[in-house]
N, C-alpha and C positions, 0 to 999 in steps of 0.2 A: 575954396569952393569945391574944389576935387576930393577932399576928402571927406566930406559932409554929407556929399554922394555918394560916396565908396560906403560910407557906414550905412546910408538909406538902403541899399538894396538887398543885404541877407534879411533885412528886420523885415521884407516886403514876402520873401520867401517862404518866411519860417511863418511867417500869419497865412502865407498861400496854403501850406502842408496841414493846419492844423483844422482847419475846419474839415478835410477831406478826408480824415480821419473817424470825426465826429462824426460826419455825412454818410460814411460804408460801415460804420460798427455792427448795428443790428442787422445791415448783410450779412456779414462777418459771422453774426453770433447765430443766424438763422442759419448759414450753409456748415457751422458746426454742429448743430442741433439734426440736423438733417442727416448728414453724415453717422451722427451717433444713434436714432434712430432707424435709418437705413440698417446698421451692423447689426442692432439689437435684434430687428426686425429679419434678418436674415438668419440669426443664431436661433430665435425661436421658432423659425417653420424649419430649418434645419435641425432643429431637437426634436421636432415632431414627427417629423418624417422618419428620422430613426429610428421611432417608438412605433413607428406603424409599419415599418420593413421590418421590426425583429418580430411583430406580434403578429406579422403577415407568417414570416416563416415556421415560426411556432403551432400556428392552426395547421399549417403544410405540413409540417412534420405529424400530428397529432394525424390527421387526416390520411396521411400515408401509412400511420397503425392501423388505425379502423380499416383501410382497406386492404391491408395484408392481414390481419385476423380474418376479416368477410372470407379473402382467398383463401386462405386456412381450414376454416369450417367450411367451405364450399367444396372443399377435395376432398374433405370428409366424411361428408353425406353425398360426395361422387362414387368415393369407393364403396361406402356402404350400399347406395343402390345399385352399383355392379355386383356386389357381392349377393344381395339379395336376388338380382337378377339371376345370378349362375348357379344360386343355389334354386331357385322355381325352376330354372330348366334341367340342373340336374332333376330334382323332383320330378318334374313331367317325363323325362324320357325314362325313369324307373318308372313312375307309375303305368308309362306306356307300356313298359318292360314287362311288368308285372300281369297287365290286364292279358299280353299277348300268350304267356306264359299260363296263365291260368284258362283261359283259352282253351290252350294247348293241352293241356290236362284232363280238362273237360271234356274236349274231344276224345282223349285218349280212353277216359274213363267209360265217356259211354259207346266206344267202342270193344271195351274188356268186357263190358257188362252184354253187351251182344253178342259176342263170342260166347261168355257163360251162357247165355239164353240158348243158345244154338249146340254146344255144348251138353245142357240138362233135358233140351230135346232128345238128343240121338240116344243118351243115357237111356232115358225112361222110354224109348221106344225097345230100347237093350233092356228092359228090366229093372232100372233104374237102381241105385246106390243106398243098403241100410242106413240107419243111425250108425254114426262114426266120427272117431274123434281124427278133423285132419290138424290140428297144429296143436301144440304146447310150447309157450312160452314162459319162461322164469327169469326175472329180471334181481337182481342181489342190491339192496338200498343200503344205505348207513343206519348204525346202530343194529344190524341181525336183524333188520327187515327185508321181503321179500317182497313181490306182485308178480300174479300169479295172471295169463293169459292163455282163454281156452279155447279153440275154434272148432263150433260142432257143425257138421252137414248130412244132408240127406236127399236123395234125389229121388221122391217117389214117383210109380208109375203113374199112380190116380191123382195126383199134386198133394195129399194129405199131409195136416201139418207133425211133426215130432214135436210129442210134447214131453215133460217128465223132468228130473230132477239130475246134476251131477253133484260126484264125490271127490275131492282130491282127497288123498293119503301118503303120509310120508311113512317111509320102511325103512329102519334101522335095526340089521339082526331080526328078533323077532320083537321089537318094539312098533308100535303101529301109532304115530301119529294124523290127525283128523284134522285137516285144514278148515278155519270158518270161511267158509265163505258168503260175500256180501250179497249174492244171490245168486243160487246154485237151484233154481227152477228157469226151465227154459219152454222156447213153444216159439216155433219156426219151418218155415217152410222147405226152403232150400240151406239157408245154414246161420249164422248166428256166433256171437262171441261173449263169452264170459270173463268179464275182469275182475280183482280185487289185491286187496293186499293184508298181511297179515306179519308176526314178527315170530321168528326160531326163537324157541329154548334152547338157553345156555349147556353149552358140552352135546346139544344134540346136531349129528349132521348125518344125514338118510343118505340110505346105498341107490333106494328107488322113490321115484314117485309113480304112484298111481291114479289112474282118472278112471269112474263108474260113471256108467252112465244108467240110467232106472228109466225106463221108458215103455208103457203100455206090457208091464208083467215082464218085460225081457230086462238084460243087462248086459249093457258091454262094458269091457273092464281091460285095459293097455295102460304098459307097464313100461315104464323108461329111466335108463340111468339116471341118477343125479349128476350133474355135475355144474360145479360153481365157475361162474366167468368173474370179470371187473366189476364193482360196484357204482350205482348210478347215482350222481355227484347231485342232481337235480330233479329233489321229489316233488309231486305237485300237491301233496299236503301234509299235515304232523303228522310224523311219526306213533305219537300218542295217541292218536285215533287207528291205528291197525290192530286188528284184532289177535291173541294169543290162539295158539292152537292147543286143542285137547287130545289126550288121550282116547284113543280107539275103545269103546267097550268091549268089542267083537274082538 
């Protein structure tokens, strides 16, 4: 009877175990399914997230270009309007320079011209000063061109103007050259200046110049060495256009 027993009670066991089995499986198979979903579920917002921290940093770096070019060209057009600043004010304090300057000239000028006026007073109350030649100038240009500067005055008693015509001539030996002049008719009060220019013949170079002047039947006629200084780098028109000189017929 003891053994009949003994055999009954693992057979009682192993039927307890097996249903309990059968009873938790789809637990079982649910909290593995979970589990692998959980992982899954954690790997894919974790791969996403990745992909939005690198694409974060990528715009950040892109973004950090564009505003260091912006800074770039911003120091650019800083220094240029500094620079255009310093250059407007240099400008204004020369133009200021200049206005004060010129000014100053003007003032001086029309106080020269006062002085002359006071000056041509005393003269013509003295008798005043014939037709006369106060300056000659001769300027030496490239190519054996010259320009010729004449400065005529007169300070009459009755204000009358001098009218009439000058000659320049050049003396060589007894060669006599006849300068053309661009207008050698004059007609002035107090005084007046005659310019032009013309070009020397070759192998010819004058011991004298001489200036006539032909005015109301008289003549005055002053005679001065030649002599040649440095030639003037910067003409103010062709050379081709100065006129040759002629031969004296007289």
């Amino acid at each position: 009877m003891q053994n009949s027993d003994s055999h009954t009670a693992p057979q009682h066991n192993a039927s307890d175990k097996k249903p309990f089995m059968q009873t938790n499986l789809p637990l079982a198979v649910g909290a593995a399914v979970l589990i692998l979903s959980s992982g899954l579920l954690g790997y894919t917002v974790g791969h996403r997230q990745g992909l939005t921290v690198v694409g974060y940093d990528a715009d950040a770096e892109q973004l950090v270009e564009v505003v260091q070019k912006q800074k770039s060209e911003l120091a650019v057009l800083n220094k240029s309007l500094n620079t255009a600043i310093q250059e407007r004010d240099v400008a204004v304090s020369n133009s200021n320079d200049l206005y004060l300057e010129m000014n100053k000239a003007r003032d001086a000028q029309a106080q020269a011209e006062n002085i002359g006026v006071l000056y041509r007073e005393v003269l013509r109350q003295r008798g005043g000063i014939a037709l006369a030649v106060q300056h000659v100038a001769i300027k030496p240009l490239p190519d054996n061109a010259f320009e010729y500067q004449l400065d005529l005055m007169q300070v009459s008693p009755g204000k009358s103007n001098a009218s009439g015509s000058a000659e320049i001539r050049l003396i060589q030996g007894t060669e006599v050259l006849t300068v053309p002049m661009e207008d050698k008719n004059f007609n002035f009060e107090n005084n007046e200046r005659l310019t032009g220019r013309w070009t020397m013949p070759k192998g010819f170079t004058p011991n004298f110049i001489e200036i006539r002047l032909n005015s109301a039947g008289k003549q005055v006629v002053r005679r001065f060495s030649w002599s040649k200084g440095p030639a003037v780098e910067n003409q103010s028109s062709f050379l081709s256009e100065i006129p040759q000189t002629e031969a004296n017929s007289n």
